[in-house]
ROSE-4610 file (N, C-alpha, C; in Angstrom, 1 decimal, always signed):
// ROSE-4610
residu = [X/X/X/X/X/X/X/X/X/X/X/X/X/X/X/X/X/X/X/X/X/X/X/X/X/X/X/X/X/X/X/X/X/X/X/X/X/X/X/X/X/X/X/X/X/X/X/X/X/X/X/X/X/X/X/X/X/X/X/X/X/X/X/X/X/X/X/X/X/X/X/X/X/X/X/X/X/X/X/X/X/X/X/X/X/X/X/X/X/X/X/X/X/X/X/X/X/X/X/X/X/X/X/X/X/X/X/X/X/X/X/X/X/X/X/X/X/X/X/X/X/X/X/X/X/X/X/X/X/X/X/X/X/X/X/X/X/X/X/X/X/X/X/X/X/X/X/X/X/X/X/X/X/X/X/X/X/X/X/X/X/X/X/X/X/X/X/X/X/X/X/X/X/X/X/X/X/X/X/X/X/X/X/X/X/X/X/X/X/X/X/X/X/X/X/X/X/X/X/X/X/X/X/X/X/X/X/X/X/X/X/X/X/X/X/X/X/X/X/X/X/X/X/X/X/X/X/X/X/X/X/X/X/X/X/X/X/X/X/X/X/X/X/X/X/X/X/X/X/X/X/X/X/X/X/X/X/X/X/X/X/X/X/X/X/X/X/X/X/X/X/X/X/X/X/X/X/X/X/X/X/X/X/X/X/X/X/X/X/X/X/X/X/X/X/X/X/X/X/X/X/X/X/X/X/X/X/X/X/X/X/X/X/X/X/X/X/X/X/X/X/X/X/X/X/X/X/X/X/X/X/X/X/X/X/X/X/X/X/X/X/X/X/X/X/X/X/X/X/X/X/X/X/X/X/X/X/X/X/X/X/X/X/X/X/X/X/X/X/X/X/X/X/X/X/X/X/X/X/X/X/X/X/X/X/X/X/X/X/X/X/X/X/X/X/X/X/X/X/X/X/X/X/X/X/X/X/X/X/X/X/X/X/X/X/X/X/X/X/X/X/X/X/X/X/X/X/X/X/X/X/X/X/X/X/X/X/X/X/X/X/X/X/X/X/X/X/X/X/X/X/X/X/X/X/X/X/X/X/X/X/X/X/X/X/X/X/X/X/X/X/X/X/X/X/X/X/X/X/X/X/X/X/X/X/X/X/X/X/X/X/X/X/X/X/X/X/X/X/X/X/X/X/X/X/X/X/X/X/X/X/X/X/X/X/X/X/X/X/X/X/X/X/X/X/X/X/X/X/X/X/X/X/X/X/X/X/X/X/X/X/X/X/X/X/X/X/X/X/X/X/X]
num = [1/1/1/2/2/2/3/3/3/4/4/4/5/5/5/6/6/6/7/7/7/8/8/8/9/9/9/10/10/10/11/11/11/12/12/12/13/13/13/14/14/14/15/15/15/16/16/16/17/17/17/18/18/18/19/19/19/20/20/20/21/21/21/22/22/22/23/23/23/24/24/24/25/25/25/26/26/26/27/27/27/28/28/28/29/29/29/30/30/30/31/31/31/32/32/32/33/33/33/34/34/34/35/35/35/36/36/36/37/37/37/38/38/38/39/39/39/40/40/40/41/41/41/42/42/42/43/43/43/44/44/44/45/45/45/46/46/46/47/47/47/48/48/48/49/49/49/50/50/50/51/51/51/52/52/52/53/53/53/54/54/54/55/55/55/56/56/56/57/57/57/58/58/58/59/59/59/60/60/60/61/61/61/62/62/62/63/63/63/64/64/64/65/65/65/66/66/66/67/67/67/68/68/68/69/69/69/70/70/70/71/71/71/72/72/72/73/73/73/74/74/74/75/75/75/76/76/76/77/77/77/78/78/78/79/79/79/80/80/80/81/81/81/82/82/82/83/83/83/84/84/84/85/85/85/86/86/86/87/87/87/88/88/88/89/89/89/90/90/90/91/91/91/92/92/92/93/93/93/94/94/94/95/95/95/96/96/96/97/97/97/98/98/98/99/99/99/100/100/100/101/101/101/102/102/102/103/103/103/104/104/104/105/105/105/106/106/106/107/107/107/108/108/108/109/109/109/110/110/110/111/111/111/112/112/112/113/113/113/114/114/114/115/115/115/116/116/116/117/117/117/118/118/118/119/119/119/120/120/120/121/121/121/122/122/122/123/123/123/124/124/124/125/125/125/126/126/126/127/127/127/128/128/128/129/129/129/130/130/130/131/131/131/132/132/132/133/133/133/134/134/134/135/135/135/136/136/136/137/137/137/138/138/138/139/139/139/140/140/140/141/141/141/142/142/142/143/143/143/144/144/144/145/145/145/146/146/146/147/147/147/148/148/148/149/149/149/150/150/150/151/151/151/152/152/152/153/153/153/154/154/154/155/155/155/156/156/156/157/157/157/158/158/158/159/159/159/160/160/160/161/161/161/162/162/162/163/163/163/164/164/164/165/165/165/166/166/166/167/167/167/168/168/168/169/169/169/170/170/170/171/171/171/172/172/172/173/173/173/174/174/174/175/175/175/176/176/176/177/177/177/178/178/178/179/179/179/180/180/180/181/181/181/182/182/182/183/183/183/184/184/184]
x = [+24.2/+24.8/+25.0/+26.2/+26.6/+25.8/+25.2/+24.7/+25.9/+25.5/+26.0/+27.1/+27.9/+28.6/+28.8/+29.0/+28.8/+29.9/+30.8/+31.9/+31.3/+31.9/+31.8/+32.4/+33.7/+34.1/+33.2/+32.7/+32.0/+30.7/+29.8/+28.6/+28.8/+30.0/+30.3/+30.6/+31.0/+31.1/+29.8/+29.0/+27.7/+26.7/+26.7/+26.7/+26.7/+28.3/+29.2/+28.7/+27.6/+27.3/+27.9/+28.6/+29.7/+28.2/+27.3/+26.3/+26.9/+28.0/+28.4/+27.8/+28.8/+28.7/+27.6/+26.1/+25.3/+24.6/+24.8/+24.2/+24.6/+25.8/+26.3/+25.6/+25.1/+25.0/+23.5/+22.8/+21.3/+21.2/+22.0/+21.9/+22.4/+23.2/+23.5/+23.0/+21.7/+21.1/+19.5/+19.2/+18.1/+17.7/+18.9/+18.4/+18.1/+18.5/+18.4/+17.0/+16.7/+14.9/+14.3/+14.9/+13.9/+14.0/+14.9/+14.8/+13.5/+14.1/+13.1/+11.8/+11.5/+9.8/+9.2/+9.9/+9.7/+9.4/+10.3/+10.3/+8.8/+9.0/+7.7/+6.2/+5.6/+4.6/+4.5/+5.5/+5.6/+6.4/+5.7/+6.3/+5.6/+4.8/+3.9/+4.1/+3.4/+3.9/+3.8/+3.7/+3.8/+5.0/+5.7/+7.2/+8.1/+8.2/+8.5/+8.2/+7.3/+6.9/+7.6/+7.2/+8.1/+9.4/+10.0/+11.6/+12.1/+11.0/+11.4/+11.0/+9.9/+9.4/+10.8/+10.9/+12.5/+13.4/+13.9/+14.9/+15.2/+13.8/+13.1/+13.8/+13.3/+13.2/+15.0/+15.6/+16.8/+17.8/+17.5/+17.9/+17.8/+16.6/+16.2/+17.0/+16.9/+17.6/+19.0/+19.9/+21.2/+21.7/+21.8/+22.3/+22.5/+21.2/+21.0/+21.6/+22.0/+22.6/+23.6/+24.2/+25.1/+26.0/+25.9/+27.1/+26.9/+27.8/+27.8/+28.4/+28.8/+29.1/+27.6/+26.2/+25.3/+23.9/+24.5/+24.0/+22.3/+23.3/+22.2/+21.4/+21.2/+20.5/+19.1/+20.2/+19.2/+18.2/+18.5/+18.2/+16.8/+17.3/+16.3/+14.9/+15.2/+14.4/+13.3/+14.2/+13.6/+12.3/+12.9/+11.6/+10.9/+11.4/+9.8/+9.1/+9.6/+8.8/+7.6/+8.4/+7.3/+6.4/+6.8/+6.1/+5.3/+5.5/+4.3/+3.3/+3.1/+2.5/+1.3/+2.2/+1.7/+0.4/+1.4/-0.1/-1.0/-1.1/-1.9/-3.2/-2.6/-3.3/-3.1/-2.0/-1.9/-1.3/-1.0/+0.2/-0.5/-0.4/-1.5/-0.2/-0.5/+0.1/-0.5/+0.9/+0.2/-0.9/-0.3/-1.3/-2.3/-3.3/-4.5/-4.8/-4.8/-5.1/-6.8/-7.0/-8.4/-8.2/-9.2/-9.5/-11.1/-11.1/-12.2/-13.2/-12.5/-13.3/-14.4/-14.1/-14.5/-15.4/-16.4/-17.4/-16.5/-17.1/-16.5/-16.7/-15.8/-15.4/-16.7/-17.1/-18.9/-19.8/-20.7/-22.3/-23.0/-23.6/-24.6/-26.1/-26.5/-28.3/-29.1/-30.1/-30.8/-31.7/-31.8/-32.7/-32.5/-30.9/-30.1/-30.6/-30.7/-30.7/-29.8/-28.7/-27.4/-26.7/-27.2/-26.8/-27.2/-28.2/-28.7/-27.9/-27.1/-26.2/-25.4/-25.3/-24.4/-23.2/-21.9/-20.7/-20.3/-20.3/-20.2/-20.4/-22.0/-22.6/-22.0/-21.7/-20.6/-19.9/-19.2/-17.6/-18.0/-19.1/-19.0/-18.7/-19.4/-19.1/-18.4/-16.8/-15.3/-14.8/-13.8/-12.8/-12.1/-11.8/-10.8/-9.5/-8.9/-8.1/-8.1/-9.2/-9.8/-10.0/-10.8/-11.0/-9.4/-8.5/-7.6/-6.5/-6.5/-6.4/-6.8/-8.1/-8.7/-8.6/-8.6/-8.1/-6.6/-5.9/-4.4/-4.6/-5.1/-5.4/-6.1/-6.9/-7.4/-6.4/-5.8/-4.5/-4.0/-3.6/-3.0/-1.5/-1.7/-0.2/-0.5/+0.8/+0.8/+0.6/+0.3/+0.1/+1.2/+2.6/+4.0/+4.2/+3.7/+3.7/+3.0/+1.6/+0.6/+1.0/+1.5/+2.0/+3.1/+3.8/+5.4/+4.8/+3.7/+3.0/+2.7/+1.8/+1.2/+1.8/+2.7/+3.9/+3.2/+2.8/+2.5/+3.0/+2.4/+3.2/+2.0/+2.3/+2.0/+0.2/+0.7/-0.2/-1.3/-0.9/-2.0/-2.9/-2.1/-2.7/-3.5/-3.3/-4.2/-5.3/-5.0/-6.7/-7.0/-7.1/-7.9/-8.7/-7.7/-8.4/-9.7/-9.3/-10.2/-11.3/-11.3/-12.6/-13.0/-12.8/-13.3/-13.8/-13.7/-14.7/-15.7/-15.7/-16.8/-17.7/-17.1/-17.9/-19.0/-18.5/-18.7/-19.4/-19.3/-20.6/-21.9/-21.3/-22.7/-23.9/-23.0/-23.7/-24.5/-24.0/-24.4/-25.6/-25.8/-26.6/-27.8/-27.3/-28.6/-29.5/-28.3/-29.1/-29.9/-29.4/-30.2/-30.9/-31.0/-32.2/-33.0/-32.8/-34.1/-34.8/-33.9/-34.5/-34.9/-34.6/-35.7/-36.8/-36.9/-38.2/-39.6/-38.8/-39.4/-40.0/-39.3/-39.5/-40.7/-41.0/-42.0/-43.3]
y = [-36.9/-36.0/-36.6/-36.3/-36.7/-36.1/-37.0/-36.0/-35.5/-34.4/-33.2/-34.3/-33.5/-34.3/-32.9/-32.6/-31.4/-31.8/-30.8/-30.9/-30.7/-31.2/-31.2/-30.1/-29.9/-28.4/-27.3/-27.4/-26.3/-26.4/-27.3/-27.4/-26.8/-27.3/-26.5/-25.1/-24.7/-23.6/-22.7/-23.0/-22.5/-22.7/-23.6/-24.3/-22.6/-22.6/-21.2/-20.3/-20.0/-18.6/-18.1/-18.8/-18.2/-18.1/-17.1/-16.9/-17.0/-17.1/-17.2/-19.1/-19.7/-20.9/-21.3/-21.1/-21.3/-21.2/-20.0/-19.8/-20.8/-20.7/-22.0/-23.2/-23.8/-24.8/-25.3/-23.8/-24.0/-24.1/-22.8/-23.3/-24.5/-25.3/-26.7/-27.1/-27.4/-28.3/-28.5/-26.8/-26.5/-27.8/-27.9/-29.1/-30.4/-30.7/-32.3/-32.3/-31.3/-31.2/-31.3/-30.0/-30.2/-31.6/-31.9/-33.6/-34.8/-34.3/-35.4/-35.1/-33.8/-33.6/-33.8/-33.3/-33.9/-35.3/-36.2/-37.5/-38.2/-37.4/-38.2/-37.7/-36.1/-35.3/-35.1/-34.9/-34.6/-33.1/-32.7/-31.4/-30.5/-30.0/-29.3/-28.0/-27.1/-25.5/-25.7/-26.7/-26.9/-27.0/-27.6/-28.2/-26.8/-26.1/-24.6/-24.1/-24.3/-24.1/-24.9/-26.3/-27.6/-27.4/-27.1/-26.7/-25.9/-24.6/-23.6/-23.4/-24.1/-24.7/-25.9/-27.0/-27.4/-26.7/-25.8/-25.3/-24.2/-23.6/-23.0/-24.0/-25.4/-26.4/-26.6/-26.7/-27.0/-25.7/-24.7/-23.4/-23.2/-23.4/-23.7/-24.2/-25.5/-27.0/-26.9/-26.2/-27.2/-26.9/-25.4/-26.2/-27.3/-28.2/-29.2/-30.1/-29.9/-31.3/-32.3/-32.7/-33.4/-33.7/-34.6/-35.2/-34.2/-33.4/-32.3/-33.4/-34.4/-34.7/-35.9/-35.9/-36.2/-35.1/-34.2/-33.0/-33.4/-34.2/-34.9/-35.6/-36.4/-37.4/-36.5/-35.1/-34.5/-33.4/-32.9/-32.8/-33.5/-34.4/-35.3/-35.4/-35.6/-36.3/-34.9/-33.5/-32.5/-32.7/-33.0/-33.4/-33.9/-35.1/-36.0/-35.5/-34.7/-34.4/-33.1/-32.3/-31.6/-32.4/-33.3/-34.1/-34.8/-35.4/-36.2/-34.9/-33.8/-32.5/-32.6/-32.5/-32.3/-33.0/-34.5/-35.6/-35.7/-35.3/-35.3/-34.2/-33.1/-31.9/-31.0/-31.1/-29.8/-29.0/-28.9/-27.9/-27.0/-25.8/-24.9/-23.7/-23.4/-22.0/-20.8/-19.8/-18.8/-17.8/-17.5/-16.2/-16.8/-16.2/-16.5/-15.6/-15.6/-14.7/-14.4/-12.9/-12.9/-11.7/-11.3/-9.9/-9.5/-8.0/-7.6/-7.5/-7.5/-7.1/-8.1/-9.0/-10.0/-11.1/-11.8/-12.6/-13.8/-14.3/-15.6/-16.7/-17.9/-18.9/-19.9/-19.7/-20.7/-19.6/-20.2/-19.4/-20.4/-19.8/-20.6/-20.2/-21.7/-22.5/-21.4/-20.4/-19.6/-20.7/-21.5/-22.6/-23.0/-22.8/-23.3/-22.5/-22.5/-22.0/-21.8/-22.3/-22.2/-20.9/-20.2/-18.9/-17.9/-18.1/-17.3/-17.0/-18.1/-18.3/-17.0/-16.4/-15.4/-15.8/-15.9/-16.4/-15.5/-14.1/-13.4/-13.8/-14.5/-15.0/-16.5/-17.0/-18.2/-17.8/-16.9/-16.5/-16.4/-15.7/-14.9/-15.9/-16.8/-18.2/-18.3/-18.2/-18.5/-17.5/-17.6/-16.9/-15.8/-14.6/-14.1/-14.5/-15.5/-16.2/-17.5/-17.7/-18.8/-18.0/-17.0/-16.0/-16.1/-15.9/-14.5/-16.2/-17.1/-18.4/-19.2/-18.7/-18.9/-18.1/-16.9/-15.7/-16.6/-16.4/-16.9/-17.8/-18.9/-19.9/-19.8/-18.9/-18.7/-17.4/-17.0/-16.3/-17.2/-18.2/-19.8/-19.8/-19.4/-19.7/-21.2/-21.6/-23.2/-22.8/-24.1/-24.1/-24.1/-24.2/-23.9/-22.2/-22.0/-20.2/-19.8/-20.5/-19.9/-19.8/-21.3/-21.2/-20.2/-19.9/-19.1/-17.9/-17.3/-16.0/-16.1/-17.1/-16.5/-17.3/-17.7/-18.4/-19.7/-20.5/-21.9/-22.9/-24.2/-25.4/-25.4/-26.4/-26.7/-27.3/-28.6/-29.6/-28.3/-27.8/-26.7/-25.7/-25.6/-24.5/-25.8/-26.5/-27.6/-28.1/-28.6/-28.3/-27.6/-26.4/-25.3/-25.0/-25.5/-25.1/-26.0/-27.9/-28.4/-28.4/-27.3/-27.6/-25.8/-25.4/-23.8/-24.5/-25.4/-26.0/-26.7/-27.3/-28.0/-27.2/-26.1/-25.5/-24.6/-23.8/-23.4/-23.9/-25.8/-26.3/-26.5/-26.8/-26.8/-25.6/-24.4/-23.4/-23.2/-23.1/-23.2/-24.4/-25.6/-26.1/-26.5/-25.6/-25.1/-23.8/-23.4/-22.2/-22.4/-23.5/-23.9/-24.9/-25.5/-26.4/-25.3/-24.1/-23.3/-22.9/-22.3/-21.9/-23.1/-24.0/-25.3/-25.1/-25.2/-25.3/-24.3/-22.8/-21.9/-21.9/-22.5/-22.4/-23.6/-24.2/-25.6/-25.3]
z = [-7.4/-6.5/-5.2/-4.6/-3.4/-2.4/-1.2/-0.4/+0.6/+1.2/+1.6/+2.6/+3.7/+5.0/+5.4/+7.1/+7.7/+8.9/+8.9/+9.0/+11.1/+12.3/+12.9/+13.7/+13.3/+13.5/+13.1/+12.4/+11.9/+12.6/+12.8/+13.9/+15.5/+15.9/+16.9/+17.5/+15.9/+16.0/+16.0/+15.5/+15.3/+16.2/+17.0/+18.6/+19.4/+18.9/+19.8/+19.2/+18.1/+18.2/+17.1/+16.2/+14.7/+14.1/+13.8/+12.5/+11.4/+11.2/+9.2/+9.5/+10.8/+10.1/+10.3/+11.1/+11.2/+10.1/+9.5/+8.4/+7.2/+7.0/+6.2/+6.5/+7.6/+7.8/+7.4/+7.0/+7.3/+6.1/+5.0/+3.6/+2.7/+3.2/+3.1/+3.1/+4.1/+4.7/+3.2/+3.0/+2.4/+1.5/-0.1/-0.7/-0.2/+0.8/+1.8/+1.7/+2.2/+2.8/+1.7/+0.7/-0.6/-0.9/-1.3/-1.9/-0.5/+0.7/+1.6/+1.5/+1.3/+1.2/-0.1/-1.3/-2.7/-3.2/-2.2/-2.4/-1.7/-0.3/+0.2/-0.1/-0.3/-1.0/-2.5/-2.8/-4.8/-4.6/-5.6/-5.8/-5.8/-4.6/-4.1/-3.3/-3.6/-3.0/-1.4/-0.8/+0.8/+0.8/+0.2/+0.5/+0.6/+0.3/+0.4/+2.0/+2.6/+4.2/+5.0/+4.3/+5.1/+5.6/+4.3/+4.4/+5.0/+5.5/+6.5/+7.3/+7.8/+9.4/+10.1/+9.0/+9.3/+9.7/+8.5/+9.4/+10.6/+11.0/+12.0/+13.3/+13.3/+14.2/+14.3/+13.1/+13.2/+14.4/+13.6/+14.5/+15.6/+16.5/+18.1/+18.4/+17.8/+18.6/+18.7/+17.5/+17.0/+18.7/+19.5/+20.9/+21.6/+21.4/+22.1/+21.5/+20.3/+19.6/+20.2/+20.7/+21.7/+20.6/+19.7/+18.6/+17.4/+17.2/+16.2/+14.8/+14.7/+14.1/+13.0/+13.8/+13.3/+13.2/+12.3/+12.4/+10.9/+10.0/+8.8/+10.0/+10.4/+10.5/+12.1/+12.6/+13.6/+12.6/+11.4/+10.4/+10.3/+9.6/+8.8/+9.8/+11.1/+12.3/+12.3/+12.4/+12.5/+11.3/+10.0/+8.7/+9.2/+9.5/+9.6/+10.6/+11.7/+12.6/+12.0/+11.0/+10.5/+9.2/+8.7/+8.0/+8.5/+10.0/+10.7/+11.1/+11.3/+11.2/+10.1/+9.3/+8.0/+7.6/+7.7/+7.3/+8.7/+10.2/+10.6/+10.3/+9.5/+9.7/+10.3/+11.2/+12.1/+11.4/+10.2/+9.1/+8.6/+9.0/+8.4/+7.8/+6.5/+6.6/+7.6/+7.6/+8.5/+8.1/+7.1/+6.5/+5.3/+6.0/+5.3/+4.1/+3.2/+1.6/+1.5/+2.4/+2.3/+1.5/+0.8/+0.2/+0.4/+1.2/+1.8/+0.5/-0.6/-1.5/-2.8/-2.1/-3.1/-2.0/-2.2/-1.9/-1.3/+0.0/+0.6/-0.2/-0.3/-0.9/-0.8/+0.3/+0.6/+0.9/+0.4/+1.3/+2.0/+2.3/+3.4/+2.9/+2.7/+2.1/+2.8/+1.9/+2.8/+3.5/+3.5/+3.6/+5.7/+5.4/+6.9/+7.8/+8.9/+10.5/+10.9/+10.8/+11.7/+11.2/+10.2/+9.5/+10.4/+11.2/+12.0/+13.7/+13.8/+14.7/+14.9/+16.2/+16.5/+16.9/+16.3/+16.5/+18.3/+18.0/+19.0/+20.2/+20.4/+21.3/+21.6/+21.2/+21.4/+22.1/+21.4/+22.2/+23.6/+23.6/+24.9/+26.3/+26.2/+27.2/+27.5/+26.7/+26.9/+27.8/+28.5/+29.5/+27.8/+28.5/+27.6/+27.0/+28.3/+27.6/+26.8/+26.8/+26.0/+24.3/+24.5/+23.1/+22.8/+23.6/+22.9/+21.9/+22.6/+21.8/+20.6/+20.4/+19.3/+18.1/+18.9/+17.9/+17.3/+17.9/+17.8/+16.2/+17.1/+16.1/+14.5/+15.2/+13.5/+12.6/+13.3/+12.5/+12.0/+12.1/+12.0/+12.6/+14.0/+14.8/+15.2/+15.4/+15.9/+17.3/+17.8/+19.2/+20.0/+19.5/+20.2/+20.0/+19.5/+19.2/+20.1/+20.0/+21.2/+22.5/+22.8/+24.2/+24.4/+23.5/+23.8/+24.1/+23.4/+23.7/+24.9/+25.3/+26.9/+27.8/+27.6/+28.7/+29.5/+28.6/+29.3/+28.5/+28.3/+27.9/+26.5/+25.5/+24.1/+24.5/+25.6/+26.0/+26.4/+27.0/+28.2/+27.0/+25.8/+24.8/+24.0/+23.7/+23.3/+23.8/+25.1/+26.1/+26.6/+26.1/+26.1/+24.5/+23.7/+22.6/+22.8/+23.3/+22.8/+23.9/+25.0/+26.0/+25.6/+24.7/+24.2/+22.8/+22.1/+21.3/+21.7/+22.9/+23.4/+24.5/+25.0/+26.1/+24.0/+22.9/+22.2/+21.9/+21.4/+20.9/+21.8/+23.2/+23.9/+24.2/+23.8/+24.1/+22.3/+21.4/+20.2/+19.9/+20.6/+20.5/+21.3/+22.4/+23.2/+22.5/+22.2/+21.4/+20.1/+19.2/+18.1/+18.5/+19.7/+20.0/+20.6/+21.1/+21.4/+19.9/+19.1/+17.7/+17.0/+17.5/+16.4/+16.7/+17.9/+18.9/+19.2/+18.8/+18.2/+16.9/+16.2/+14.9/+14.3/+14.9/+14.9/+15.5]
């Protein structure tokens, strides 16, 4: 099969705001992806998110596109950029599949201490806007979502996350160095 060619007239138009062609453009585009993420992952139920975090990125952007006539190749860049995501780890689906009704996936060694750990009491150290971030995150919003919520930059929602993990551990390990110490 021939791959796709995307008519430049028609990118511009969608540019301008035509939703049919926009829309045309996005479902065009869909098999490209399937095939780029199939080829480089396999054929794995992520590639299904991939494709529509892509075309998420494609939709923001196409404004910015300058040459409508290299709409594949702004495409593709959009993939790898959620592909380079992917294999770092930062690719999380959003919704988490919990059911109140059935027993967590791990238990914890009655044997362990750290079971005893008050999560609450961690938090509490943090600024609220530091909580209300974490919260975010463990919903599993990306960190460009976080920032769009509380109106700051990507970088800025990032170090916060990572100085609300470390203000978290040092309080958590003061606290289980007191319970060791008790406990001896």
């Amino acid at each position: 099969m021939a791959s796709p060619t995307f008519d430049p007239d028609q990118v511009r138009r969608a540019q301008d705001g035509d939703e049919r062609a926009r829309s045309d453009l996005l479902e065009r585009l869909q098999p490209l992806l399937r095939g780029y993420f199939i080829k480089r992952i396999g054929k794995i139920a992520e590639v299904d998110d991939l494709v529509q975090n892509t075309l998420v990125r494609i939709h923001e952007g196409l404004e910015d596109l300058e040459k409508p006539g290299s709409l594949k190749a702004f495409a593709l860049k959009a993939a790898l950029f959620e592909l380079q995501d992917y294999y770092r780890g930062r690719y999380d689906m959003k919704e988490q599949l919990y059911n109140p009704d059935l027993p967590p996936d791990r238990t914890t060694d009655p044997d362990d201490r750290s079971a005893e750990v008050d999560l609450e009491t961690a938090l509490e150290v943090l600024s609220p806007k530091a909580q209300r971030i974490l919260e975010l995150r463990e919903y599993g919003y990306k960190y460009r979502e976080i920032a769009q919520m509380i109106d700051t930059t990507e970088a800025a929602i990032k170090m916060q996350v990572k100085r609300a993990f470390d203000k978290m551990r040092d309080a958590l390990g003061a606290w289980l160095g007191l319970l060791w110490m008790l406990w001896m």
